[in-house]
C-alpha positions as CSV (number, residue, x, y, z in Angstrom):
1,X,25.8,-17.8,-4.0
2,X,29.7,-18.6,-3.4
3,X,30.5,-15.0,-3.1
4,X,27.3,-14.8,-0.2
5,X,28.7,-17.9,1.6
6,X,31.9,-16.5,1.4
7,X,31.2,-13.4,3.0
8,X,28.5,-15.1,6.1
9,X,31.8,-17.3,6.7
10,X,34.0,-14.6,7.3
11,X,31.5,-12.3,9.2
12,X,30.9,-15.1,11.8
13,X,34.4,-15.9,12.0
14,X,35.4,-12.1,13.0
15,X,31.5,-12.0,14.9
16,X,32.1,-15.7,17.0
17,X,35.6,-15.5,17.7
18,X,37.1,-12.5,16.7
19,X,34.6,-10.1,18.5
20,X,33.1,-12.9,21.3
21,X,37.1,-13.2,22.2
22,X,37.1,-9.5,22.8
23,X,34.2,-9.6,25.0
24,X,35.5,-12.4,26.7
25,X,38.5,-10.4,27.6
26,X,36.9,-7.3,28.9
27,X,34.7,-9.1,30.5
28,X,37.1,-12.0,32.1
29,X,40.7,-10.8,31.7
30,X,40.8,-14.1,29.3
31,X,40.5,-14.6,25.6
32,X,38.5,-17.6,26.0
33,X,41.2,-19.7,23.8
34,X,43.0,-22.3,25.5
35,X,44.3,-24.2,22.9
36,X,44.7,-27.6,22.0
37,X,45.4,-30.4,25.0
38,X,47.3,-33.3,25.2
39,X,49.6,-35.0,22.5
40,X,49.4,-36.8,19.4
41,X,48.9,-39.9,21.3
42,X,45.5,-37.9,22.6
43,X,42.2,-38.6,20.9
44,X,41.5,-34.9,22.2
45,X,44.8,-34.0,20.5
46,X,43.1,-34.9,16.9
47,X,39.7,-33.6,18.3
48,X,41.6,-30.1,18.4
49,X,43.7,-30.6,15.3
50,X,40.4,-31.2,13.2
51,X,38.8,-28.7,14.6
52,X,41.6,-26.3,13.0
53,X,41.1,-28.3,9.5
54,X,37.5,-27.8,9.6
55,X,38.0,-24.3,10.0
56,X,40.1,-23.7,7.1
57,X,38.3,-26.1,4.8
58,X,35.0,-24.5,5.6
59,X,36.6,-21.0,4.7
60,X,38.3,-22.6,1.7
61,X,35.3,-24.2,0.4
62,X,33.7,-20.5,-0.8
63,X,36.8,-19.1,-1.6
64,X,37.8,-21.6,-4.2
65,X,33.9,-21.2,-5.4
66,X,34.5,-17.9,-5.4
67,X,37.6,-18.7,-8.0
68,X,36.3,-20.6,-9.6
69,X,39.2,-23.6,-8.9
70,X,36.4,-25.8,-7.5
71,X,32.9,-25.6,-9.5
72,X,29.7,-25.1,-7.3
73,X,26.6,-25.1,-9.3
74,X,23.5,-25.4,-6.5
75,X,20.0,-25.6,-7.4
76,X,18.8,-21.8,-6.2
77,X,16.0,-23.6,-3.8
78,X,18.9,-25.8,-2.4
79,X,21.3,-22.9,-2.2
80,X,18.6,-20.4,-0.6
81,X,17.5,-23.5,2.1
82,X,21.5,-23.6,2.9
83,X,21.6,-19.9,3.2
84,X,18.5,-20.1,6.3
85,X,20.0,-23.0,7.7
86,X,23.5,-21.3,7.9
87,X,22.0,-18.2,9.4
88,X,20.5,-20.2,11.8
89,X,23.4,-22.2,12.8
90,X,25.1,-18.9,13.3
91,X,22.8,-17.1,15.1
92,X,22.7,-20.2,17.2
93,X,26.1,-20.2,17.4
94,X,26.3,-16.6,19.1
95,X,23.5,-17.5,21.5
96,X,24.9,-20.1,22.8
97,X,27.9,-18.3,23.5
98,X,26.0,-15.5,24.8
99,X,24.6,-17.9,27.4
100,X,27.6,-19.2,28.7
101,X,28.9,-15.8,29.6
102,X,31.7,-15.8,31.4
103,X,31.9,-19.5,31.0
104,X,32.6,-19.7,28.0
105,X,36.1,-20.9,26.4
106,X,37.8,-22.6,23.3
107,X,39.6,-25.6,24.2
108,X,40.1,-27.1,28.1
109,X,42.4,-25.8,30.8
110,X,42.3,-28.5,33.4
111,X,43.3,-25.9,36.6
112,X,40.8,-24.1,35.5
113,X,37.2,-23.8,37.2
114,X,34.4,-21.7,36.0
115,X,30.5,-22.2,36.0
116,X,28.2,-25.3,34.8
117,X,26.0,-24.0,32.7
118,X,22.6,-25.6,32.4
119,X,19.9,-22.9,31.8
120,X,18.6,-21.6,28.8
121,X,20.2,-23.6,25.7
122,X,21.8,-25.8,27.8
123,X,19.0,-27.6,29.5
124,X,17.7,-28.5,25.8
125,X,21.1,-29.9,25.0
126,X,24.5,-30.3,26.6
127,X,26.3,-28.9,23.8
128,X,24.0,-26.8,21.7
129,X,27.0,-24.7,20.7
130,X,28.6,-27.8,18.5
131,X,25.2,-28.3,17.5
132,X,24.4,-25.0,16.1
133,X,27.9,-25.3,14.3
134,X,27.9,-28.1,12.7
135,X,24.5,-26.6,11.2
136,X,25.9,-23.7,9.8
137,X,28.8,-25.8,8.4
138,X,25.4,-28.1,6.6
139,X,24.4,-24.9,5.3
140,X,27.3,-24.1,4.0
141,X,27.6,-27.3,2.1
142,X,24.0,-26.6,0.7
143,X,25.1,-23.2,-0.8
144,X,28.8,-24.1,-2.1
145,X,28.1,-28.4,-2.9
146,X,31.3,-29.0,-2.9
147,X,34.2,-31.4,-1.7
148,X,36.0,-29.2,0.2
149,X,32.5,-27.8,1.8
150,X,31.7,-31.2,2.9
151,X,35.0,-32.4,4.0
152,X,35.1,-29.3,6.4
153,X,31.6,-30.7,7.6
154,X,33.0,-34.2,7.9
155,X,36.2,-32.7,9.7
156,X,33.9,-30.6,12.2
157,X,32.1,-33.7,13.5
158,X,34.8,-35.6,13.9
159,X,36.5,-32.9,16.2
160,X,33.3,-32.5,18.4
161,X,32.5,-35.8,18.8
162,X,36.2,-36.5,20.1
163,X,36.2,-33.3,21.9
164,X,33.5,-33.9,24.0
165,X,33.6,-37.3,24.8
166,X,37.7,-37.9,25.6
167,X,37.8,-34.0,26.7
168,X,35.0,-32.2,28.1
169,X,32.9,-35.1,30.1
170,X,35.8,-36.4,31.5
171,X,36.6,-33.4,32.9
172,X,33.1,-31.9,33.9
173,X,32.4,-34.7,35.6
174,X,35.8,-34.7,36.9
175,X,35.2,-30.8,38.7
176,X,31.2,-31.3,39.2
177,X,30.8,-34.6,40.6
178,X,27.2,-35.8,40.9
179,X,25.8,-32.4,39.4
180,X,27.3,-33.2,36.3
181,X,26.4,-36.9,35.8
182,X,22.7,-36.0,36.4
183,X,22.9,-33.5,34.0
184,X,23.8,-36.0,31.8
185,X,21.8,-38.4,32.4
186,X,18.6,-36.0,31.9
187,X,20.2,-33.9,28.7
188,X,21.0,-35.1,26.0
189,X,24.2,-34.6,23.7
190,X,23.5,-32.5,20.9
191,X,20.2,-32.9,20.8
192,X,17.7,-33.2,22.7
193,X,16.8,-36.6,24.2
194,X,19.6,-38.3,22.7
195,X,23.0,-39.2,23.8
196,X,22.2,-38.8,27.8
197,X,24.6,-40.9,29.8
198,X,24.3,-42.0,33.5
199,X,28.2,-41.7,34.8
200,X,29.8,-43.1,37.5
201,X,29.3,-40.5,39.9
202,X,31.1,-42.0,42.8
203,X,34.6,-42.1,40.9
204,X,34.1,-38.3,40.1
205,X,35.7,-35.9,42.7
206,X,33.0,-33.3,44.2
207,X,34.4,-29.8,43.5
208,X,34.9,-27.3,46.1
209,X,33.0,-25.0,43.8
210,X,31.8,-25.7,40.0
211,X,33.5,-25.3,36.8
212,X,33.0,-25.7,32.9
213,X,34.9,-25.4,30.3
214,X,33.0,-23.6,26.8
């Protein structure tokens, strides 16, 4: 089962970001990548900087399985649930990405504007895209049990829940004003019903047109 999770981890890495980048590009001009923003003394700075780490430890996690340097002995029921569940965290993954369309990006460029996107996935949740990762990463941890596999998971929260509350709502509701804070306030966070907000809409400058980052 180390060798499948291996090989599903590296076939959405090419498929979500290798091959949705490319897209992107043809489609926009733009990878979709803007990197990591702020500094060190940034809580979104860390959000980006675990992102990275949960990246590598989720690929490391299988390929030391694979070795044999880490034991990962799961229970075939446990390791077939994990192999579903990471399917459908991926397949989430890529329709959620495939909704956002041209919207969609890695990381936050402040000067930039594109569309709010609340149709589809995004009226059931404000950020099924984290969601549906951070359910392929449980997955994952289901088929390869191991430290590694679980500190990527640990590692992948951490960077979304910093992400999106110190980056991305800031600056949503920053670009969309009032359309924003009552999407917020009717969606919820990850999931759906929980983690709606009601922001102060008058401190939010309305946009001369609307913008979201991916």
């Amino acid at each position: 089962m180390s060798t499948v999770a291996l090989v599903l981890y590296v076939v959405a890495l090419v498929v979500l970001f290798g091959v949705r980048s490319w897209v992107q590009h043809l489609r926009t001009g733009s990878t979709g990548f803007k990197g990591i923003s702020g500094t060190p003394a940034d809580a979104g700075w860390w959000g980006g900087v675990l992102f990275v780490v949960a990246i590598v430890l989720g690929l490391a996690g299988p390929v030391l399985a694979v070795t044999g340097a880490v034991p990962a002995d799961p229970h075939p029921i446990v390791a077939g649930a994990g192999l579903l569940v990471a399917l459908a965290g991926f397949a989430a993954t890529l329709a959620g990405q495939t909704g956002m369309g041209a919207s969609w990006r890695i990381g936050v460029d402040r000067a930039e504007r594109t569309d709010l996107v609340t149709t589809g996935v995004f009226a059931v949740a404000r950020n099924p895209i984290f969601t549906a990762m951070a359910l392929a990463q449980l997955g994952l941890v289901l088929m390869v049990p191991t430290w590694v596999s679980a500190a990527a998971l640990v590692a992948l929260v951490a960077a979304v829940e910093l992400q999106v509350r110190t980056i991305e709502e800031p600056y949503l509701l920053h670009h969309h004003g009032a359309r924003y804070a009552d999407y917020a306030a009717q969606t919820g966070r990850f999931v759906p019903g929980v983690g709606r907000i009601r922001l102060v809409r008058h401190q939010a400058r309305r946009p001369d047109r609307d913008a979201r980052p991916g």
